[in-house]
C-alpha positions as CSV (number, residue, x, y, z in Angstrom):
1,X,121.0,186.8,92.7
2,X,119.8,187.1,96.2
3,X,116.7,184.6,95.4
4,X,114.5,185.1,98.8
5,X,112.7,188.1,97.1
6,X,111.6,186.0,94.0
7,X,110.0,182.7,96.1
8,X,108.1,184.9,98.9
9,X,106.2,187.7,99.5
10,X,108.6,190.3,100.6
11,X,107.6,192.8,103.4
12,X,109.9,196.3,103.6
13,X,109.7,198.2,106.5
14,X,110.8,201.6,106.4
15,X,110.9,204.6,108.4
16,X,113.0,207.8,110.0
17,X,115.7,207.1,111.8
18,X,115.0,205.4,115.7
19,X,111.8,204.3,115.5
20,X,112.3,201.0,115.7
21,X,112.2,199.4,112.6
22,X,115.1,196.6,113.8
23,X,113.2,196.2,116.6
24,X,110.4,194.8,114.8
25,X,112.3,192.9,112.4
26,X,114.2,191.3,115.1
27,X,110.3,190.3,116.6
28,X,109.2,189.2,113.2
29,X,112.1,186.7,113.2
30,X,111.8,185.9,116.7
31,X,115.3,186.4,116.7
32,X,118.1,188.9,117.4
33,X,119.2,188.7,113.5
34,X,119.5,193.2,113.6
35,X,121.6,195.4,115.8
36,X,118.9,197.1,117.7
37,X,120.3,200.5,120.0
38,X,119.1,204.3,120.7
39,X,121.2,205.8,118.5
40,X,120.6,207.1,115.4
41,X,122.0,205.4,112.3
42,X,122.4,201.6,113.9
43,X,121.0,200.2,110.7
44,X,123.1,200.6,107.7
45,X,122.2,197.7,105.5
46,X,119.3,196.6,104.0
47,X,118.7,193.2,106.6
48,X,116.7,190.0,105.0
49,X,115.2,187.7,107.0
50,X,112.4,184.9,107.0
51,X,109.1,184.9,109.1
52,X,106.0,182.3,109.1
53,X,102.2,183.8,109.3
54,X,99.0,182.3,109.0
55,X,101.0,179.4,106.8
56,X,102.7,181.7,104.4
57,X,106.7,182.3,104.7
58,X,107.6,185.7,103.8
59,X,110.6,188.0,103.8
60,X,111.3,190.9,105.7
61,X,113.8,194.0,104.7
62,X,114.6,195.9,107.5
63,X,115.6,199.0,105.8
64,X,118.2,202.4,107.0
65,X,116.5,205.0,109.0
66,X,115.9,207.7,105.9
67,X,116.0,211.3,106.1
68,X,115.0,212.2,102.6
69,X,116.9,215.6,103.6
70,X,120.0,214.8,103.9
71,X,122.5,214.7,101.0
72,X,125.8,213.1,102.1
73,X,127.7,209.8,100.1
74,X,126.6,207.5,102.7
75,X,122.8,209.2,103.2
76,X,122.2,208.7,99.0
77,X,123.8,205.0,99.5
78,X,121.3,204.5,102.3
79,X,118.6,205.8,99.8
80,X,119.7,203.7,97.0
81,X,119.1,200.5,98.8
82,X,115.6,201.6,100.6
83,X,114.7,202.4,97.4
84,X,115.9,198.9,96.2
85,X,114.4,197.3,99.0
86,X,110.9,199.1,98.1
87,X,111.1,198.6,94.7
88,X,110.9,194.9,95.3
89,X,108.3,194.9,98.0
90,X,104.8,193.8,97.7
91,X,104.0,195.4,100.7
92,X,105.7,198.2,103.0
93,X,105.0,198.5,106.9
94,X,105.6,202.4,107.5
95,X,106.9,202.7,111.1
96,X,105.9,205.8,112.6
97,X,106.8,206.6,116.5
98,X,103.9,207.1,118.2
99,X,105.4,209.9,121.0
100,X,106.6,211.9,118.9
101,X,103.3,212.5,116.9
102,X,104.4,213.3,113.0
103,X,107.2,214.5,112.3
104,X,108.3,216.5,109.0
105,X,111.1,213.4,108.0
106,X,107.8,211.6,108.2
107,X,105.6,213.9,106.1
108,X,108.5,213.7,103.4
109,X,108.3,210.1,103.5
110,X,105.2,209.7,103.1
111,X,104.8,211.6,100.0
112,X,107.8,209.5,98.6
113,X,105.8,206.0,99.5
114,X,102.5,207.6,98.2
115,X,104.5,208.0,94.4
116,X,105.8,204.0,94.6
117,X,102.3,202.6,93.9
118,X,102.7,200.1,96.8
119,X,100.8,198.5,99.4
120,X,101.5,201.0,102.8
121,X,100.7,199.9,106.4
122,X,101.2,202.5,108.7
123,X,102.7,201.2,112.3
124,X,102.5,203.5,115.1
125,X,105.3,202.2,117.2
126,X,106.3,202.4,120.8
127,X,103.0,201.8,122.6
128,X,103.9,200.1,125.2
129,X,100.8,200.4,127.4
130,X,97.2,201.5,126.9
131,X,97.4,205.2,127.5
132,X,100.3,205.7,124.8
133,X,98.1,203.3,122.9
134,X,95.1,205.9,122.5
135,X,97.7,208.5,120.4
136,X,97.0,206.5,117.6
137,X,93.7,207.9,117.5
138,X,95.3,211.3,116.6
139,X,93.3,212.7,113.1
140,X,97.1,213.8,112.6
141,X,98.2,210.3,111.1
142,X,95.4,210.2,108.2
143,X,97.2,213.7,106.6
144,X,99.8,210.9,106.1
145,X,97.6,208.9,103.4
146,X,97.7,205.5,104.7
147,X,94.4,205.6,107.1
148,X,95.2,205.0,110.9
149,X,97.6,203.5,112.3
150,X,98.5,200.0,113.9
151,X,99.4,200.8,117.4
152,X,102.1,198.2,118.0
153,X,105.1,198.0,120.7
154,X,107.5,196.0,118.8
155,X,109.8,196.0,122.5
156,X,106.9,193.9,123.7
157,X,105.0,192.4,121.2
158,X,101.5,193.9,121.5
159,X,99.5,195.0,118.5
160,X,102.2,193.1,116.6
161,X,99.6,190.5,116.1
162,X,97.0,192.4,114.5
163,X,99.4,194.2,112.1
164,X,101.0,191.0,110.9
165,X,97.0,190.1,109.9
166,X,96.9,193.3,108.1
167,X,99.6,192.0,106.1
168,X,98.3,188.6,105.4
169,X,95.0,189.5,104.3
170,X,96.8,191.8,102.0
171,X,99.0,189.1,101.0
172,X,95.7,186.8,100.1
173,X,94.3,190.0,98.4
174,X,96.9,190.3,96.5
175,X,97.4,186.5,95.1
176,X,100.8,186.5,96.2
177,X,102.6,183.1,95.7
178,X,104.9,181.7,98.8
179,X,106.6,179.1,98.0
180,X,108.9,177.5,100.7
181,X,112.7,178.5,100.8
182,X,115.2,176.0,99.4
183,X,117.4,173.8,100.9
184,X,120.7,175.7,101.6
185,X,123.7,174.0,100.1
186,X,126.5,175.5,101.7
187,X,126.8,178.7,104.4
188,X,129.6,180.6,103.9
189,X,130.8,183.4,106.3
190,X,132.9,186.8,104.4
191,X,135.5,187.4,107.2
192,X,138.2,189.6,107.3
193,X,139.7,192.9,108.9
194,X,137.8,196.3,107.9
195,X,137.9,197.6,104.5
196,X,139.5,194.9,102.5
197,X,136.5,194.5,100.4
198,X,134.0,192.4,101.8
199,X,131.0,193.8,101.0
200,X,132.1,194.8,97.5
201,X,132.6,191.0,97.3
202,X,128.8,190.3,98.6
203,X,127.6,192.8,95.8
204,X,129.6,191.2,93.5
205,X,128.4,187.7,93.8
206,X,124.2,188.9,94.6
207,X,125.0,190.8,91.4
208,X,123.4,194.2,93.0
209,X,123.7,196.4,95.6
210,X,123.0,194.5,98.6
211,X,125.5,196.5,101.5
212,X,127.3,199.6,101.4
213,X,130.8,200.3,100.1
214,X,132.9,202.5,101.2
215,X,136.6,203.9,102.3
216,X,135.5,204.7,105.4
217,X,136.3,201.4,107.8
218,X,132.9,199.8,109.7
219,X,130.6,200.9,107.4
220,X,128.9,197.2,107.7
221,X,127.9,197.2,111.6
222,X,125.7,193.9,111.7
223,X,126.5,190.6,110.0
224,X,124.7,190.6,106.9
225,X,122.5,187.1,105.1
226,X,122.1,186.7,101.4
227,X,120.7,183.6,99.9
228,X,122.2,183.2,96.3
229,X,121.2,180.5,93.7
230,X,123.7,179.6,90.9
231,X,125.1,176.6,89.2
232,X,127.5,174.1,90.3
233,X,130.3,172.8,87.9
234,X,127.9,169.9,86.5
235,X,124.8,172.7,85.8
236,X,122.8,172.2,89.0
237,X,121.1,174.3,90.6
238,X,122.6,174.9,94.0
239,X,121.9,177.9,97.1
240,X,124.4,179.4,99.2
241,X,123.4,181.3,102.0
242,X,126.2,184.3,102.7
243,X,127.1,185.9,105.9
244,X,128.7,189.4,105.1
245,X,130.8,190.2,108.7
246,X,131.8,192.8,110.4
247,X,135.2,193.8,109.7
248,X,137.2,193.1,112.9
249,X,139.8,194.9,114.6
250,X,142.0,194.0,117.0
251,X,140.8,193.4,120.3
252,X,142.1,196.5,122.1
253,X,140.5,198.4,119.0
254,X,136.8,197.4,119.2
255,X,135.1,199.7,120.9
256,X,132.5,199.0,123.4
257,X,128.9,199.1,122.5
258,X,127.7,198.5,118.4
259,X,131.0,197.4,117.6
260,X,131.4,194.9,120.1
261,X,128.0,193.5,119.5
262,X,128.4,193.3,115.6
263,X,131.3,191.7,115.8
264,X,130.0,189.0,119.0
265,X,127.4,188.4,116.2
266,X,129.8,187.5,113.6
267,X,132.1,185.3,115.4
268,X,128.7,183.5,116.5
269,X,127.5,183.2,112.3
270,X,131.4,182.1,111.4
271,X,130.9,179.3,113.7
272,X,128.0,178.1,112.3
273,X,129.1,178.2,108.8
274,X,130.3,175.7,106.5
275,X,133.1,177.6,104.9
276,X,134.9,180.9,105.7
277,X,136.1,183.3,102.8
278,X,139.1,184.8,104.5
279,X,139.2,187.9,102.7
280,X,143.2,189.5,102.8
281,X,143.5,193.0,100.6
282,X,146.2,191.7,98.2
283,X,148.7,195.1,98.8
284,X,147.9,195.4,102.4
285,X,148.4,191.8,102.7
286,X,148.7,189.6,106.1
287,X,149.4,190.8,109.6
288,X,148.9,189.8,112.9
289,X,145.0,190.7,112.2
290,X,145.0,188.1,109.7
291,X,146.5,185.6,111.7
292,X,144.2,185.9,114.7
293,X,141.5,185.4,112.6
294,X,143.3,182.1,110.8
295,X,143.5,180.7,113.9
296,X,139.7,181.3,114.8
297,X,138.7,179.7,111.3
298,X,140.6,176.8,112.3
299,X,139.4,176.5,116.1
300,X,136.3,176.4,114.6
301,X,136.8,173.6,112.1
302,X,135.6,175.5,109.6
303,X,136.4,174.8,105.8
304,X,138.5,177.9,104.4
305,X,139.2,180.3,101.0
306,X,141.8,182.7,101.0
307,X,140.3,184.9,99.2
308,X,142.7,187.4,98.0
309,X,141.2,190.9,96.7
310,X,142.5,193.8,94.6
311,X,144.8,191.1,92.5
312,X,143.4,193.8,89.9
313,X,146.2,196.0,91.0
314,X,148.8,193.4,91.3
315,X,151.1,194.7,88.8
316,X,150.7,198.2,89.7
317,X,151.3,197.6,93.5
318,X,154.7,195.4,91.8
319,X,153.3,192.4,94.0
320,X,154.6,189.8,91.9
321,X,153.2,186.8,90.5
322,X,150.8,184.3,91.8
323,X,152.9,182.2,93.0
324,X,155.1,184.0,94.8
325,X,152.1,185.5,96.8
326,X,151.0,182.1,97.7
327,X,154.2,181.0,99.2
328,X,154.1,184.3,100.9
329,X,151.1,183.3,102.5
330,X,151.8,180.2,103.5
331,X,154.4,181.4,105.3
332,X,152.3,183.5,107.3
333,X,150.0,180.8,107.5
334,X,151.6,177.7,108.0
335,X,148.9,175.7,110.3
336,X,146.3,176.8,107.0
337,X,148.6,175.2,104.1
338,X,145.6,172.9,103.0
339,X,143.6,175.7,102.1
340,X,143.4,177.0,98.7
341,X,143.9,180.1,97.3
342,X,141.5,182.8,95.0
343,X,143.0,185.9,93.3
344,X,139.7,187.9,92.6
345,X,138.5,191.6,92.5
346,X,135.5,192.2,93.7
347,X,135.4,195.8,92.6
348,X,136.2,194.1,88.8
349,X,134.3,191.6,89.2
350,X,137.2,189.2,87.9
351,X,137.0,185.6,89.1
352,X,134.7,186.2,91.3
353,X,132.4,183.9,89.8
354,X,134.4,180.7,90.5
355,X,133.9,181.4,94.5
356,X,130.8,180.0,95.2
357,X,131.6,176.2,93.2
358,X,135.2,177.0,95.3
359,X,132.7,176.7,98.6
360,X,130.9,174.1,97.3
361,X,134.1,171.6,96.8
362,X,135.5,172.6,99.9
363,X,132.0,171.4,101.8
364,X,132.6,168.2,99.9
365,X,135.4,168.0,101.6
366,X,134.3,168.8,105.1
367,X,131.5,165.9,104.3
368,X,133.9,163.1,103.2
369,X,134.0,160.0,104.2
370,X,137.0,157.8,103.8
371,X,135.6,153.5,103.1
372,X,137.5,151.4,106.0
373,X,139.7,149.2,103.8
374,X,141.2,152.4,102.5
375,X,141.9,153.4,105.6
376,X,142.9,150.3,106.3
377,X,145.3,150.4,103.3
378,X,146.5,153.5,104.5
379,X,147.7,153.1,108.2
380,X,149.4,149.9,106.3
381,X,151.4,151.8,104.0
382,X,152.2,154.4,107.1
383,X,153.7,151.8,109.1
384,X,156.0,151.5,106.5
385,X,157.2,155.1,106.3
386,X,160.3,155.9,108.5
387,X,159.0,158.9,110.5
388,X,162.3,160.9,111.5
389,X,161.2,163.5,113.6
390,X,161.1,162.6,116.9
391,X,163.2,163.9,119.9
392,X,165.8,161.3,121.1
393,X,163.9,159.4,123.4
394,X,160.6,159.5,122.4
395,X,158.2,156.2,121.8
396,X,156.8,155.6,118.5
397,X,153.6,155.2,118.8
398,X,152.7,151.5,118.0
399,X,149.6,152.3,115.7
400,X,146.8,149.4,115.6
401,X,144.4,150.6,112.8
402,X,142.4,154.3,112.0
403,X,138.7,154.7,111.7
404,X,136.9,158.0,110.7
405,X,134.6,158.4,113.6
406,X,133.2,162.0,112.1
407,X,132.5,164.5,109.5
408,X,132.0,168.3,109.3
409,X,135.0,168.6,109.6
410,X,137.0,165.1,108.7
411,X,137.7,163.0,112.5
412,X,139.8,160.2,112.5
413,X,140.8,157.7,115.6
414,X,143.8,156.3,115.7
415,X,143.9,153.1,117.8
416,X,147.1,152.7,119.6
417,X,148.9,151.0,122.1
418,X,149.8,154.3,124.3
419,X,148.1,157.4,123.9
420,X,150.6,159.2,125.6
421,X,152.9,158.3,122.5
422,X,150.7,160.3,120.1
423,X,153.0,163.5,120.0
424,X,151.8,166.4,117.7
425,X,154.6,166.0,115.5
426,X,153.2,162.2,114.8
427,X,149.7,164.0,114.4
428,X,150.9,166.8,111.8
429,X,152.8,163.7,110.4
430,X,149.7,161.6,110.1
431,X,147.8,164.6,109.0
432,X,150.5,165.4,105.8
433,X,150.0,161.7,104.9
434,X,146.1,161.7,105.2
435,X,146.0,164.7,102.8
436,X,148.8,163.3,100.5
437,X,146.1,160.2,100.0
438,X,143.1,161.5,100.5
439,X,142.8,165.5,99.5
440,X,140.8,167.2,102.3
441,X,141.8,170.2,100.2
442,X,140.4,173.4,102.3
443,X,139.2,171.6,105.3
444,X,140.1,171.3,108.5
445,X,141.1,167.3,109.7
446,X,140.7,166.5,113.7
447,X,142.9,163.1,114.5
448,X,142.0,161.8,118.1
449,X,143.5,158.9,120.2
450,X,142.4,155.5,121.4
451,X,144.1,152.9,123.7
452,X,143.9,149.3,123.5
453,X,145.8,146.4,124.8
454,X,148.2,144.7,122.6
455,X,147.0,141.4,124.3
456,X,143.7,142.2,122.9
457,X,144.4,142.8,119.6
C-alpha cells in the first residue's frame, strides 16, 4: 500500500492536457521529479511527491492531462487513475491556462470536480508577467464554480506563493493531520527493457492501480516513486520506496526528446537505489538488452533481483523447470552469479509478495560488515588454498592481511607486497572465496589493493 496518502495531506492537481500541471509539480518539489514538454500527453502516470509549507509536509499527485471526451483504452486508464488520485485528495488545485480563456475540456471538468464533493482551487496558469496576469479577472472563470482564479506562472514561480497559502489555510480549516514521512528502509529501482511487466509489478506490490499497463511498449514515460509499508520476515514494520523505470531500449532505439529524458532520469534513480529488480519476461527471456543493463547494475554497485515474470506461463511456453532456467541465466549472466533469482507473475500476483523481504536481505548484505579476526581467519585459510589459475609466469601475489575498508556495497583491501601482482583472476578468485565464507548473496563486492614493504611487516 502506497502509504504517503494515509500520513499527509494529499494535494491532486488536475487539469486538460498542456497546461502545466508537471510544471507545477516539479516547482512544488523544487525538483525536476515530472517530465515537463509542449506536447500533449507527456504525463501518463499519476506522479507522488513530497513538499513542505508553512510546517506541514504534504503530497502532491500530479495527474494525466484529461479530456473527459475521449473514449480510447489508454484515455479511460488515464481516467481511472485521476479519478483515483481525486478520490484520495483532500484538496484539488484545478489548473486552468490562463491564454486560452476557458475552454469546453475545462467546462466538462469542472462539472466532474463540482460532483466529487472536494476542496477545488482554481489556478490560472501561465502568467508570466503582469498584463497576462490581469486575464484572471475575466467574469468567465466564476461560470467554472470555484470563485477566481490564482494567477500563477508555475515556469517562474510567481503567484505560486499565494496559492500554496490558499491550500494551507484550507489544510488548517480542514484539521488535516501531517505527520512526518517515515524513514525509508530500502530504495529499490524496477528495471528492465519495455513491456516485460514492470509496472504490472508496481501495481502488484502498492496493491492498486498506481501506473498504466499495457501491450503497447513505453507506456510509462517518467520514472515513477511509490512508498510501500509491509512487514519484514520477523513482523516489523518496514518502508520501501519504489522507482518504476522507464523501459529501455537499446541505444540506437531511444529516440531523441521524452524518451531520452525518461530514461537519463532512470539511469540517474537506479544509481541511487539500494537494490535493482532486474525484471526479464520469462519466454522472451535474456538478450543483449538484458545484458547491457546487467552490466549497468553492476557498475553501479547496486544490490540485484532477477526478477523473472510470466513464470505463470512457464509450462505453456514448455520453458522448463526452475532450475534449468536459472542455469540458463547464469550463463548469460556470468559476472551476476551472486544474485538470486524470483519466479513471480505480476499479472497473478504469485510470489510477488516475497519481493520486497527479498530487497530487504539483499540491503543487509550491501550493509555488512565482516569483524577483523574473521577476516583475519580468512586470508589465513586462503593462503592455504593452491590457486591454479595463473598464466605461466605470473607472480602470486604475496598477500599480507584484508580489511573491509567500506559498505554499500562490501569493499575490501587487500594488503600486499606488489600490487601489480593482483591479477583479476586472483580478484574473482578472492571474490568466490569471500562469498563461499561470508554470503554477500545479491550484492555487489569491490576488492582494492594496497602495497607495503615486506621489511615493514
Amino acid at each position: 500500500m502506497d502509504i504517503r496518502t494515509k500520513i499527509t495531506p494529499v494535494v491532486a492537481i488536475v487539469g486538460r492536457t498542456n497546461v502545466g500541471k508537471s510544471t507545477l509539480f516539479n516547482r512544488l518539489l523544487e525538483a525536476r521529479k515530472a517530465l515537463t514538454s509542449p506536447l500533449a500527453g507527456t504525463t501518463r502516470d499519476a506522479n507522488y511527491g513530497h513538499f513542505h509549507w508553512r510546517g506541514q509536509t504534504l503530497t502532491a499527485v500530479d495527474t494525466a492531462g484529461l479530456d473527459l471526451t475521449a473514449d480510447t483504452a489508454t484515455e479511460e486508464s488515464l481516467k481511472r487513475q485521476a479519478q483515483a488520485a481525486m478520490l484520495k485528495a483532500d484538496i484539488i488545485i484545478f489548473v486552468v491556462d490562463i491564454n486560452d480563456g476557458v475552454m469546453p475540456q475545462d467546462r466538462a471538468l469542472a462539472r466532474h470536480l463540482q460532483r466529487s464533493g472536494k476542496k477545488v482551487i482554481l489556478a490560472a496558469n501561465k502568467a508570466d508577467g503582469p498584463k497576462i496576469r490581469r486575464l484572471a479577472d475575466s467574469p468567465d472563470w466564476l461560470k467554472l464554480g470555484f470563485g477566481e482564479p490564482q494567477p500563477i506562472s508555475a515556469a517562474n514561480g510567481s503567484g505560486v506563493g499565494d496559492l500554496l497559502d490558499l491550500v494551507a489555510d484550507e489544510v488548517k480549516r480542514q484539521k488535516l493531520d501531517s505527520k512526518p514521512l517515515p524513514d525509508v528502509d530500502v530504495k529499490i529501482a524496477v528495471i528492465g527493457r519495455p513491456n516485460v511487466g514492470k509496472s504490472t509489478l508496481l501495481n502488484a506490490l502498492a496493491g492498486e492501480e498506481r501506473v498504466i499497463v499495457s501491450e503497447v511498449p513505453h507506456t510509462t514515460t517518467e520514472p515513477q516513486d511509490t512508498l510501500l509499508t509491509f512487514e519484514d520476515a520477523e513482523g516489523s514494520e518496514k518502508h520501501a520506496l519504489i522507482v518504476d523505470t522507464v523501459g529501455i531500449r537499446k541505444h540506437a532505439r531511444i529516440e531523441r526528446g521524452l524518451e531520452e529524458l525518461g530514461v537519463r532520469m532512470s539511469l540517474a534513480e537506479l544509481r541511487e537505489a539500494d537494490v535493482a529488480f532486474l525484471v526479464i519476461d520469462a519466454a522472451q527471456g535474456a538478450d543483449l538488452q538484458e545484458k547491457k543493463l546487467s552490466s549497468l547494475i553492476e557498475e553501479s554497485r547496486l544490490g540485484v533481483l532477477l526478477v523473472i515474470n510470466k513464470w505463470d506461463l512457464a509450462s505453456e511456453r514448455k520453458l522448463g523447470p526452475a532450475d534449468e532456467y536459472r542455469r540458463y541465466l547464469q550463463a548469460r549472466f556470468p559476472f551476476l552469479d551472486w544474485a538470486p533469482l524470483a519466479f513471480i507473475s505480476a499479472k497473478t500476483g504469485s510470489h510477488v509478495n516475497r519481493l520486497l523481504n527479498y530487497a530487504l536481505d539483499i540491503d543487509a548484505q550491501r550493509r555488512r560488515e565482516i569483524p577483523q579476526a574473521d577476516l583475519d581467519a580468512f586470508i589465513e585459510k586462503l593462503k592455504k588454498i593452491h590457486h591454479a589459475s595463473f598464466r605461466r609466469g605470473e607472480k602470486r601475489p604475496k598477500v599480507y592481511g584484508m580489511t573491509q575498508t567500506g559498505t554499500k556495497p562490501p569493499v575490501f583491501t587487500l594488503v600486499v607486497q606488489d600490487k601489480e601482482t593482483l591479477h583479476p583472476n586472483f580478484l574473482r578468485f578472492v571474490e568466490r572465496r569471500l562469498r563461499e565464507e561470508f554470503g554477500f548473496t545479491g550484492t555487489a563486492i569491490k576488492i582494492l589493493g594496497r602495497e607495503i614493504e615486506a621489511r615493514s611487516v
